[in-house]
N, C-alpha and C positions, 0 to 999 in steps of 0.2 A: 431469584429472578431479578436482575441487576439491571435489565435492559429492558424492564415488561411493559410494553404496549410502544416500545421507540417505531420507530419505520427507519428503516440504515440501507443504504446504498452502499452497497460495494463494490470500487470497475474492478476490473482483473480479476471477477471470484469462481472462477470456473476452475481453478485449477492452487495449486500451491499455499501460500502463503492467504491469498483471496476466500480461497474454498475452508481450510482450515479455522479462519475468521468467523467466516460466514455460518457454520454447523455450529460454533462456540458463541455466537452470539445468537443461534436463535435457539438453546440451549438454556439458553437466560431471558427467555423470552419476546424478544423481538421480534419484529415484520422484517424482513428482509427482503433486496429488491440484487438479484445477482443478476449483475453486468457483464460481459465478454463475448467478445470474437467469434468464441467458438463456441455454438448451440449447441452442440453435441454435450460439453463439456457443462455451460451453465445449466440445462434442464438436470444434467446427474447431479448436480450439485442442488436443487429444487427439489429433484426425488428426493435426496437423502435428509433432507432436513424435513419433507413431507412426512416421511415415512420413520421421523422419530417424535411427530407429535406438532411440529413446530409448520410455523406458515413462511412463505417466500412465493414469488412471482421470479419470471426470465425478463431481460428485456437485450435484445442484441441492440448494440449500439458505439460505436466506433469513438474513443474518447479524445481522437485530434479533429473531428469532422463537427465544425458548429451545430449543422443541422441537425444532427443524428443525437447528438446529448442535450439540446433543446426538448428534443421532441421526446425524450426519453423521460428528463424533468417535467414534462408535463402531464407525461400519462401518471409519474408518479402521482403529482401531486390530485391526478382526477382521481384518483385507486384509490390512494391514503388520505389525502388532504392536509398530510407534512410530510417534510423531510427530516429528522431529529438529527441524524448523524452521515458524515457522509465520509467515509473511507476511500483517498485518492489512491489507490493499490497498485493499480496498473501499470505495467511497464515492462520493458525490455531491457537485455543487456548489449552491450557494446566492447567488442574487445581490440586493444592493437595500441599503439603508439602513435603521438598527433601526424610522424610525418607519412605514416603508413596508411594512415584512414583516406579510402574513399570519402569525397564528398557527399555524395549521395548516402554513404552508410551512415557519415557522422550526422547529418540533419535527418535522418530515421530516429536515432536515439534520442538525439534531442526535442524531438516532435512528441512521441509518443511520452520520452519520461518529464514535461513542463507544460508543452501544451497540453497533455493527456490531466494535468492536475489543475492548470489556469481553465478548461472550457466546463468540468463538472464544476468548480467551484464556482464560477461566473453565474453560470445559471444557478445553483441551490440555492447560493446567498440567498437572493434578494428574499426568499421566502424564510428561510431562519431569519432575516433583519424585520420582516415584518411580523414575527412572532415572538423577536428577543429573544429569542434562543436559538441551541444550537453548537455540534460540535464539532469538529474538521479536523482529519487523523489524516496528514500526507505523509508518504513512504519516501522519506528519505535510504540513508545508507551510510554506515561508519566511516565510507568512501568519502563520506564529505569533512571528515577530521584527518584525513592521514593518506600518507600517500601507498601508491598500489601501483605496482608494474602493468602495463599493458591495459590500465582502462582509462583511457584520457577522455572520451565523450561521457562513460558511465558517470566516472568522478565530476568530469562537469554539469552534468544535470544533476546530479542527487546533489553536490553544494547550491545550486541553483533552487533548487525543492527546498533547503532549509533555511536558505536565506527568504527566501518567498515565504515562508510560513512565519515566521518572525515579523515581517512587515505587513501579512494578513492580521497577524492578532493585535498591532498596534493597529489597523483601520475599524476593526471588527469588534474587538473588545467595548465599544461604546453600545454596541446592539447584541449583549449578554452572549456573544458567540467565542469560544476558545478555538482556539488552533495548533495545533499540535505536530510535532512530526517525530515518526519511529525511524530511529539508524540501525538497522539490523547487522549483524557479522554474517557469515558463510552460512546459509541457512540448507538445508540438505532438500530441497525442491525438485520437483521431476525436470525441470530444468536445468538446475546447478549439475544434477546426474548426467542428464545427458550431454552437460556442456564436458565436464570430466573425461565423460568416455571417448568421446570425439575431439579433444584436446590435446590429452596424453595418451602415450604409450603403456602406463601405471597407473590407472584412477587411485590403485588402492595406493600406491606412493605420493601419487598426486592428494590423495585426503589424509595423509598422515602431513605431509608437508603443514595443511593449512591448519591441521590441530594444534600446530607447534604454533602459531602468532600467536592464540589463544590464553589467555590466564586460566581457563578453564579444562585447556586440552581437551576441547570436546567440540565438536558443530551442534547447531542449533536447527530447530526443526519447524517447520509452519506453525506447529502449535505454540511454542515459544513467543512467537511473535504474536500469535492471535490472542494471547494472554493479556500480554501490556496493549493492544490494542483494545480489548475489554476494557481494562483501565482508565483509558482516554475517554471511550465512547459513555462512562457511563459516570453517573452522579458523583461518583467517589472522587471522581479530579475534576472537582468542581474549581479547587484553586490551582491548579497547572494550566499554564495560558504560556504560548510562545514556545514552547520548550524541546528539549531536542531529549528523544526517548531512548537511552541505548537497550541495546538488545545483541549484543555481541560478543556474549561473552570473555569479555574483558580484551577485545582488540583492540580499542583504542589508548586504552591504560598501559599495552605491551606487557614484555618483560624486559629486564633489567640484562637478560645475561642467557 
């Protein structure tokens, strides 16, 4: 029980990478508070962690809208009376080349994937600073070490996501709070699927392609990441502060040849 009696916030946890987190960490004992858009998707994610022993609450709540993640923060904190951990998950993808991108598309990605991680953490602070503790896992992406055809908004927020967590844990670290960010690789997500199928003509050539950037020759799975995010979220990385988490199965390392 790595995580027993934490309270953790997760936006995005209805579904993928979120959802996956969320069953793993209350697995380990934790309260969990699942975040997302779609009700439908957060309460299934609520039942299933119900229904293997473990507690969690829903809370819909839109993570670029002040009002709506204020009001979310605070029912937490009436329900629980802390926040221990708070997993910035949420986000979208962005696909296309800078000179191709709708305006209106590229300030979607970038809303959701910076402000969706600046408005929950605005609010959580101030409560982990007044209890000194406290730990903050933002979802970066390997996008932000290396370059990648066709995602120029993605890549611009996810660098933006780990530059931002680096300059939280130098403001934060004086009030016992680490901050942390995960760079995942090609994670296999009911999203990356469906982007796949509706991209190309060959999902299945289209996932062999991306096995090959890979050191591992292999894609990575919600659970992969919900692992090393386990890590961050709980006492064991007490000393990792700032730090950038890969999880990418050796994409950013490449190959040689």
């Amino acid at each position: 029980m790595r995580l027993q009696n934490k309270v953790i916030l997760i936006t995005g946890s209805g579904s993928g990478i979120g959802k996956a987190t969320a069953l793993l960490f209350a697995s380990e004992g934790a309260k969990l508070v699942i975040n997302d858009l779609n009700e439908q998707h957060g309460q299934e994610t609520v039942q299933q962690i119900e229904a293997a022993g473990g507690e969690a609450i829903f809370i819909r709540a839109d993570v670029t809208k002040p009002d709506e993640v204020s009001a979310m923060v605070d029912q937490i904190i009436a329900h629980y009376g802390v926040i221990d951990v708070l997993f910035n998950n949420a986000g979208i993808s962005g696909v296309g080349v800078l000179h191709e991108i709708e305006p209106e598309a590229w300030d979607r990605v970038i809303n959701v994937n910076i402000r969706g991680v600046f408005l929950p953490s605005k609010y959580v602070i101030p409560h982990m600073m007044e209890r000194r503790s406290g730990s903050i896992i933002n979802m970066s992406s390997c996008i932000a070490e290396i370059g990648l055809a066709r995602r120029a908004s993605y890549a611009a927020t996810k660098g933006a996501v780990l530059a931002l967590t680096k300059s939280m844990q130098v403001d934060y670290a004086p009030y016992g709070i680490r901050v942390n960010a995960l760079l995942p690789g090609t994670i296999m997500t009911p999203f990356v699927e469906d982007y796949l199928k509706k991209s190309y003509d060959n999902p299945e050539e289209a996932i062999k392609g991306l096995k090959k950037r890979q050191l591992s020759e292999e894609l990575g799975y919600p659970e992969d990441v919900a692992k090393a995010a386990l890590f961050l979220a709980s006492d064991e990385s007490s000393f990792v502060m700032g730090s950038p988490f890969y999880v990418d199965g050796g994409v950013v390392f490449g190959k040689n040849a």
